[in-house]
mmCIF file of the C-alpha atoms, coordinates in Angstrom:
data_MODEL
# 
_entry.id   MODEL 
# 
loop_
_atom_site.group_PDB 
_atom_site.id 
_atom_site.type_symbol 
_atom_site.label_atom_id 
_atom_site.label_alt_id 
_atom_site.label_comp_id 
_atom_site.label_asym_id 
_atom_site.label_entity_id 
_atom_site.label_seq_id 
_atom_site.pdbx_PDB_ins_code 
_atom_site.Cartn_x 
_atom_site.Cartn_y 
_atom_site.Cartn_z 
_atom_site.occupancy 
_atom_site.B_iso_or_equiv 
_atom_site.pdbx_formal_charge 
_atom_site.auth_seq_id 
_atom_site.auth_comp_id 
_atom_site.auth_asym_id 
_atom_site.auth_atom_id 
_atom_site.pdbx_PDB_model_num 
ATOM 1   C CA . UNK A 1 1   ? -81.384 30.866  4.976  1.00 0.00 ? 1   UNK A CA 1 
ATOM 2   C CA . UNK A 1 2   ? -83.246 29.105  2.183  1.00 0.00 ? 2   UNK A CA 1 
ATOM 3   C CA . UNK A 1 3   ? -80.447 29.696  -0.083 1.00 0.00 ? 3   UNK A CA 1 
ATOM 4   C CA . UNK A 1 4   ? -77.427 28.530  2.248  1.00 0.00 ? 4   UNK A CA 1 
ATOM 5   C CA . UNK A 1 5   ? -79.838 24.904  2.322  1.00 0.00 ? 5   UNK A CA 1 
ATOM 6   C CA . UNK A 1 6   ? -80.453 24.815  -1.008 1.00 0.00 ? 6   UNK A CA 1 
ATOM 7   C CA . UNK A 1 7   ? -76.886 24.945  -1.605 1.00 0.00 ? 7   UNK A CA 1 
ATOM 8   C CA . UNK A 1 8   ? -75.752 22.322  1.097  1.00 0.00 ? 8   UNK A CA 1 
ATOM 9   C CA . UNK A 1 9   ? -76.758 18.776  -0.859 1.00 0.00 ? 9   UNK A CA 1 
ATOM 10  C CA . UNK A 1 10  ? -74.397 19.876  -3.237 1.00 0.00 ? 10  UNK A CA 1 
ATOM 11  C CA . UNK A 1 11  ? -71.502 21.005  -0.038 1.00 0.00 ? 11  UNK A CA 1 
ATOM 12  C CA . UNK A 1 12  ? -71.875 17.348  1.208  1.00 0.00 ? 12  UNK A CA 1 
ATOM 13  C CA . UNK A 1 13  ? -72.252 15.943  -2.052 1.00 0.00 ? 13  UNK A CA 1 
ATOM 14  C CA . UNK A 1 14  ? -68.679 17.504  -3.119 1.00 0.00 ? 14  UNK A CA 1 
ATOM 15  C CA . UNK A 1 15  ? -67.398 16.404  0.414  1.00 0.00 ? 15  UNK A CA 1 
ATOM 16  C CA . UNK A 1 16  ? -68.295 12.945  -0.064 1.00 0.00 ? 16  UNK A CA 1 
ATOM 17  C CA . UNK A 1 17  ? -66.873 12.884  -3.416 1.00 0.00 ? 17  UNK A CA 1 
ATOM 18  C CA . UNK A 1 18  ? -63.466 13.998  -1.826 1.00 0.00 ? 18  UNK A CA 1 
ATOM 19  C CA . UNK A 1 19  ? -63.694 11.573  0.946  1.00 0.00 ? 19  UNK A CA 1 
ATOM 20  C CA . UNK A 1 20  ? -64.026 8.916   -1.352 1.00 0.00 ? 20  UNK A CA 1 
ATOM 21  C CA . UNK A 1 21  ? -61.383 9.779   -3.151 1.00 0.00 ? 21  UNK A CA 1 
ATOM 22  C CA . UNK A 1 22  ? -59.165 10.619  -0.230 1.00 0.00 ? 22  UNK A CA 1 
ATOM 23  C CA . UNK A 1 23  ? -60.521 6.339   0.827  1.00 0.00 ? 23  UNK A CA 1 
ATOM 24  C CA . UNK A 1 24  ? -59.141 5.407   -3.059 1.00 0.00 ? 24  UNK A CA 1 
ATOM 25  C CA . UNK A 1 25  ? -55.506 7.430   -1.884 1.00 0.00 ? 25  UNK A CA 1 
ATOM 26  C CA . UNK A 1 26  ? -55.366 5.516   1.434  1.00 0.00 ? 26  UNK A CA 1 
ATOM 27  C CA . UNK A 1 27  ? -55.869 1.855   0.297  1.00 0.00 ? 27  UNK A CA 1 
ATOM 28  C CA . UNK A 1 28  ? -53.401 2.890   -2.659 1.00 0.00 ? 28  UNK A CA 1 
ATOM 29  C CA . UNK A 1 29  ? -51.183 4.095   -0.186 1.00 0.00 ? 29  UNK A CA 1 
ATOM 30  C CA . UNK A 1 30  ? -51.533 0.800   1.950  1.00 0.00 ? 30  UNK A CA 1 
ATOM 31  C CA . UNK A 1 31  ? -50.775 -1.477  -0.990 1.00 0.00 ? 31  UNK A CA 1 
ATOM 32  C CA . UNK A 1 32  ? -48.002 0.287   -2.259 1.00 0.00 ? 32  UNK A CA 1 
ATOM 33  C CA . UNK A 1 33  ? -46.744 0.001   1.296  1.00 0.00 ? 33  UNK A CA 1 
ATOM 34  C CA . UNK A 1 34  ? -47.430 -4.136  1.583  1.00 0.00 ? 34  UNK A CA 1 
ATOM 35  C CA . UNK A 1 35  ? -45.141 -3.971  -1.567 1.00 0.00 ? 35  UNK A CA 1 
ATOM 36  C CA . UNK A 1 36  ? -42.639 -2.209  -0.399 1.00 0.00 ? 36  UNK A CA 1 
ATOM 37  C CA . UNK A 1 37  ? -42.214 -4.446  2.621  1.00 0.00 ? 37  UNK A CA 1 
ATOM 38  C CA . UNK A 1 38  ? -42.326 -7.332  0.359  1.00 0.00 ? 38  UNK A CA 1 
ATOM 39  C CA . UNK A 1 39  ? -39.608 -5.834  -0.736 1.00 0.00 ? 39  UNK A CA 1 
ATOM 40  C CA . UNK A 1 40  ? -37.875 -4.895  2.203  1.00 0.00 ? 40  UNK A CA 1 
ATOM 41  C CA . UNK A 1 41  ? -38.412 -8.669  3.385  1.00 0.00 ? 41  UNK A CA 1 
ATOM 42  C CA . UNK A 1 42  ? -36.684 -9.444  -0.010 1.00 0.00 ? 42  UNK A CA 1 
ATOM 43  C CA . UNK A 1 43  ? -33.918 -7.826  0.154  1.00 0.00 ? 43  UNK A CA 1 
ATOM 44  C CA . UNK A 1 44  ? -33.219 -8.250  3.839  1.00 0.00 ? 44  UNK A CA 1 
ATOM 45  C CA . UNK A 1 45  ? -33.369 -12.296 2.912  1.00 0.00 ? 45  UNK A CA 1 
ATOM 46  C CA . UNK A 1 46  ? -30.671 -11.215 -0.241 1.00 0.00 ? 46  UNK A CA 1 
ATOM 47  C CA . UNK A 1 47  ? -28.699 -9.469  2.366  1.00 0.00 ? 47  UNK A CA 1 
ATOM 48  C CA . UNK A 1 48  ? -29.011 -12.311 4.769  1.00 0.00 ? 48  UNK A CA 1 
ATOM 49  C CA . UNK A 1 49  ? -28.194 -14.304 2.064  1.00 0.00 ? 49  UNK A CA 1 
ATOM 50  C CA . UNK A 1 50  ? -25.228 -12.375 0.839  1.00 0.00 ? 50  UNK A CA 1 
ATOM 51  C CA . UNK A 1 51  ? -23.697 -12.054 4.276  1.00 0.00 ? 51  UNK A CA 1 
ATOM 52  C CA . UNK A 1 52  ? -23.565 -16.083 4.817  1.00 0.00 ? 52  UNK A CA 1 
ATOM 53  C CA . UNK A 1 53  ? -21.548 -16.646 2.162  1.00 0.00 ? 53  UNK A CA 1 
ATOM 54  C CA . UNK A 1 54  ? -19.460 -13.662 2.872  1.00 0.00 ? 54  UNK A CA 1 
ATOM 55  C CA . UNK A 1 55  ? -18.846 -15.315 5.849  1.00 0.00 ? 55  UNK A CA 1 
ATOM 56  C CA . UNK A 1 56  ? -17.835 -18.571 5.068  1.00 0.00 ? 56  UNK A CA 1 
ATOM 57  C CA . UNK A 1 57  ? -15.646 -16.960 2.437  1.00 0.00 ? 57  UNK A CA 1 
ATOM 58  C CA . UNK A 1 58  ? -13.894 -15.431 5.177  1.00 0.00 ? 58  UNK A CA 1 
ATOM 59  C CA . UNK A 1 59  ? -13.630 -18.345 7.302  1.00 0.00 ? 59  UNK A CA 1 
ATOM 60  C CA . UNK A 1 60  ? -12.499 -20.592 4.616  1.00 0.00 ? 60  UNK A CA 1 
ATOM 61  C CA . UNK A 1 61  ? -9.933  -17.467 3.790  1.00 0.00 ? 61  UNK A CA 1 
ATOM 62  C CA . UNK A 1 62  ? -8.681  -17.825 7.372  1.00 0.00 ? 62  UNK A CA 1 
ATOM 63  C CA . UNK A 1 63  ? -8.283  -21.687 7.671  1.00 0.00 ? 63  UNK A CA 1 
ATOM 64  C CA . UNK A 1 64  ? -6.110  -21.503 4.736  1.00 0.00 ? 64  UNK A CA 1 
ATOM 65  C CA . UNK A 1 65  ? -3.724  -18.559 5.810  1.00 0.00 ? 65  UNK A CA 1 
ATOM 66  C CA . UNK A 1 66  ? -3.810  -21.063 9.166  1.00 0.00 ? 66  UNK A CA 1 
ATOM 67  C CA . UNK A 1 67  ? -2.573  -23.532 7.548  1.00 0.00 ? 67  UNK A CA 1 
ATOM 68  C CA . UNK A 1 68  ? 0.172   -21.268 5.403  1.00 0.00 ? 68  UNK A CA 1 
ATOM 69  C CA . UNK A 1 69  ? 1.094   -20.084 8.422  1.00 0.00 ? 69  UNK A CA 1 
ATOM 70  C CA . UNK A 1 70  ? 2.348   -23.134 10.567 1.00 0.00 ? 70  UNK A CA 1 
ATOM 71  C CA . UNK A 1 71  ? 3.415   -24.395 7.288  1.00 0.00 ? 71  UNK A CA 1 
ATOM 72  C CA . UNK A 1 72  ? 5.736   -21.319 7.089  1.00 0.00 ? 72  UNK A CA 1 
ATOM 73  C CA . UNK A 1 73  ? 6.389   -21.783 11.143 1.00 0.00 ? 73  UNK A CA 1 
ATOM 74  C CA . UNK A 1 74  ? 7.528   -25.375 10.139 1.00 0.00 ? 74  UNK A CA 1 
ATOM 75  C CA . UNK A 1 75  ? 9.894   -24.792 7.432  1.00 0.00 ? 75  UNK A CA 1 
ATOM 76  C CA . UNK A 1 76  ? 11.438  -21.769 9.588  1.00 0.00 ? 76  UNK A CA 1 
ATOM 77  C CA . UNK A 1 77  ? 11.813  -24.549 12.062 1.00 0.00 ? 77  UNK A CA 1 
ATOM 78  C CA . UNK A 1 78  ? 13.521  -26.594 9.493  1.00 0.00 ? 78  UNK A CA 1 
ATOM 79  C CA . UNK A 1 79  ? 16.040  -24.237 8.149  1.00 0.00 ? 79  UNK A CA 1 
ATOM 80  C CA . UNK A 1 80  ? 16.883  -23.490 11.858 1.00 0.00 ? 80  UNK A CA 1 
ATOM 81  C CA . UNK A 1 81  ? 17.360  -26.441 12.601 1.00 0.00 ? 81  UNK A CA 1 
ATOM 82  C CA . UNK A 1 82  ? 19.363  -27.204 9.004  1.00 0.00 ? 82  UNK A CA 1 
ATOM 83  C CA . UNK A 1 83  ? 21.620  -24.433 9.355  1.00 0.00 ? 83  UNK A CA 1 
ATOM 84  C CA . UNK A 1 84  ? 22.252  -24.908 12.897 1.00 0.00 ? 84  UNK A CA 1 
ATOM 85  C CA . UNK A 1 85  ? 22.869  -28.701 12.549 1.00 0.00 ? 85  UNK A CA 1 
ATOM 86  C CA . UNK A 1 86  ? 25.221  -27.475 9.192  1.00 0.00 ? 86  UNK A CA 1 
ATOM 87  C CA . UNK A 1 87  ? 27.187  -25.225 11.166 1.00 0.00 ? 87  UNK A CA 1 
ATOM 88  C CA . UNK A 1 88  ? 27.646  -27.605 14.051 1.00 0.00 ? 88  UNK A CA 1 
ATOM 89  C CA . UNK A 1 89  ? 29.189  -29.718 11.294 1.00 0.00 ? 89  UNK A CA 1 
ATOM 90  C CA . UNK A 1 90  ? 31.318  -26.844 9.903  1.00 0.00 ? 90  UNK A CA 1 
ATOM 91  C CA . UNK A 1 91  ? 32.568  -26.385 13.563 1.00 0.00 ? 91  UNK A CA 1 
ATOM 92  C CA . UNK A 1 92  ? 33.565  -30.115 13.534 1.00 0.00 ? 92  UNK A CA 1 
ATOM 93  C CA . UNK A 1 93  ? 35.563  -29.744 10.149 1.00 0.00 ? 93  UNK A CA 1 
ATOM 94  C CA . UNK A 1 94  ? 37.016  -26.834 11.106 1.00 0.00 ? 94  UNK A CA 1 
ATOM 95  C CA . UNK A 1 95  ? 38.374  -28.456 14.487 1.00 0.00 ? 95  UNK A CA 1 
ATOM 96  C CA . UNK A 1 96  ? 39.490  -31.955 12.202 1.00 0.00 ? 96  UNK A CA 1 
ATOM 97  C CA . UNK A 1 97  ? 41.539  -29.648 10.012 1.00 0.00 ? 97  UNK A CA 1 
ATOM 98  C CA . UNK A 1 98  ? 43.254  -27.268 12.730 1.00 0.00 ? 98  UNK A CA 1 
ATOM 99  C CA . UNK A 1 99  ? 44.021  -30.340 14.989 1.00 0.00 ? 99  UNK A CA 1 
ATOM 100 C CA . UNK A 1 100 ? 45.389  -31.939 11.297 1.00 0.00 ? 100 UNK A CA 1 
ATOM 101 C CA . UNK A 1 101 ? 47.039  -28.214 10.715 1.00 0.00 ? 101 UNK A CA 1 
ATOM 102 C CA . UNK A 1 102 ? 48.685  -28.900 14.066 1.00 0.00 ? 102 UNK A CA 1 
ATOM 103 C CA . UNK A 1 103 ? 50.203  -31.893 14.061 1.00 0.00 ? 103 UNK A CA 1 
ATOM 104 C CA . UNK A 1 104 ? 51.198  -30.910 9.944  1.00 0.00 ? 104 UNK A CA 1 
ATOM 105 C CA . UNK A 1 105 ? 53.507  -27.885 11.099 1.00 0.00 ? 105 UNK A CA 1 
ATOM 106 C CA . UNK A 1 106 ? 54.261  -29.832 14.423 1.00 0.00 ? 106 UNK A CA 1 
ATOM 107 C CA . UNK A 1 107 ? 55.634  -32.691 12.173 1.00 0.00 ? 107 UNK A CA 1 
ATOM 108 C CA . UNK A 1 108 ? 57.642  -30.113 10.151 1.00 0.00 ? 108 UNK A CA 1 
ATOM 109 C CA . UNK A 1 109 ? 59.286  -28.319 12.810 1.00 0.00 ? 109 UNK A CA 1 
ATOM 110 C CA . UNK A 1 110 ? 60.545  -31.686 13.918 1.00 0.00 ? 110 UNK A CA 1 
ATOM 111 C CA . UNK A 1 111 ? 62.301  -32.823 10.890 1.00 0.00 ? 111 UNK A CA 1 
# 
């Protein structure tokens, strides 16, 4: 029994010694964790960051393919319009010269 005591300062002195070191892991492991939610925090604020302009990029992107588009509505509009008022003028031509075709072979079968 004498011999297990003698040899127990030197148990708990070896124990302490590995709890102490064990202490030294833990508040390494803590700070390495603060950083690494520093740096989490960081890069969520880059991503934030990042997204916002993405965005607006987007919604600038889509006012101007708003305005292309009625832009492209309007000149379809136009050239419907042009064509339809062109061949409405065609149509009038066309009757001008049958009614003057007319009256040409009319005027010839008389004499």
């Amino acid at each position: 029994m004498a011999d297990q005591n003698r040899d127990l300062p030197l148990i708990i002195s070896e124990i302490l010694i590995e709890m102490h070191e064990v202490k030294d892991s833990i508040y390494a492991m803590r700070s390495d964790i603060r950083v690494m939610q520093s740096d989490i925090r960081i890069m969520k604020e880059a991503l934030n960051s990042t997204a916002e302009v993405v965005l607006k990029q987007q919604e600038h992107t889509n006012n101007i393919l708003t305005v292309f588009q009625e832009e492209s509505k309007n000149n379809m509009e136009f050239m419907t319009y042009s064509i339809s008022r062109a061949l409405g003028q065609q149509q009038t031509v066309n009757q001008d010269f049958e009614a003057q075709l007319v009256r040409l072979e009319q005027r010839h079968q008389i004499v």
